[in-house]
C-alpha positions in Angstrom: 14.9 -7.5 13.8 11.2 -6.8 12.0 10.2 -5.7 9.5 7.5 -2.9 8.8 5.0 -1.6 6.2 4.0 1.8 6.1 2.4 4.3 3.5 3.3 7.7 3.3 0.3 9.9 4.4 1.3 13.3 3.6 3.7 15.4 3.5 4.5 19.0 5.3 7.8 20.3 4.8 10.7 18.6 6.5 8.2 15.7 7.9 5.9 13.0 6.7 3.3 11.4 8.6 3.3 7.4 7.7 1.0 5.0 8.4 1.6 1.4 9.2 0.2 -1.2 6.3 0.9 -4.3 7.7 -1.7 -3.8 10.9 -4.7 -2.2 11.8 -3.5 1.0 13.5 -5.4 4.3 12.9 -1.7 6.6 14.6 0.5 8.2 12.4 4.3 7.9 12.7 6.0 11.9 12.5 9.3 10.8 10.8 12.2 13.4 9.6 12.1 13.3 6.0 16.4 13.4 5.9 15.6 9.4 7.4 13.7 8.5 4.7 14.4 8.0 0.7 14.4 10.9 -1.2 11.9 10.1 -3.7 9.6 9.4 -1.7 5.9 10.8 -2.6 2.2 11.0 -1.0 1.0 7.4 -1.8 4.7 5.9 -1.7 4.8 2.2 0.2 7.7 1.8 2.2 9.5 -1.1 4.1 11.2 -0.6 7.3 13.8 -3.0 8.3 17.6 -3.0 10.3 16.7 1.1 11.0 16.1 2.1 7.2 13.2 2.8 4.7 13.3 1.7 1.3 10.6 2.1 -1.4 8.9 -0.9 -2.2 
């Protein structure tokens, strides 16, 4: 399985647009915020790895 850096972007409502960290991509990733930590903030790092974000 990999592993996956992303940044969160922004945030608007029940969403968050992320953007990879680990490569140079310009796209956002739309991602359901229930699938991802609920702390998480504008600015937060995350790792994705084995279907789940965490907070780095």
């Amino acid at each position: 399985m990999e592993t996956w850096y992303y940044e969160v972007v922004s945030i608007d409502g029940d969403y968050a647009n992320l953007k990879r960290i680990d490569v140079e991509l310009d796209d956002l990733k739309l991602v359901a915020r229930a699938l991802l930590p609920a702390e998480i903030m504008v600015g937060s790092k995350l790792k994705y790895e084995l279907l789940q974000y965490e907070i780095m």
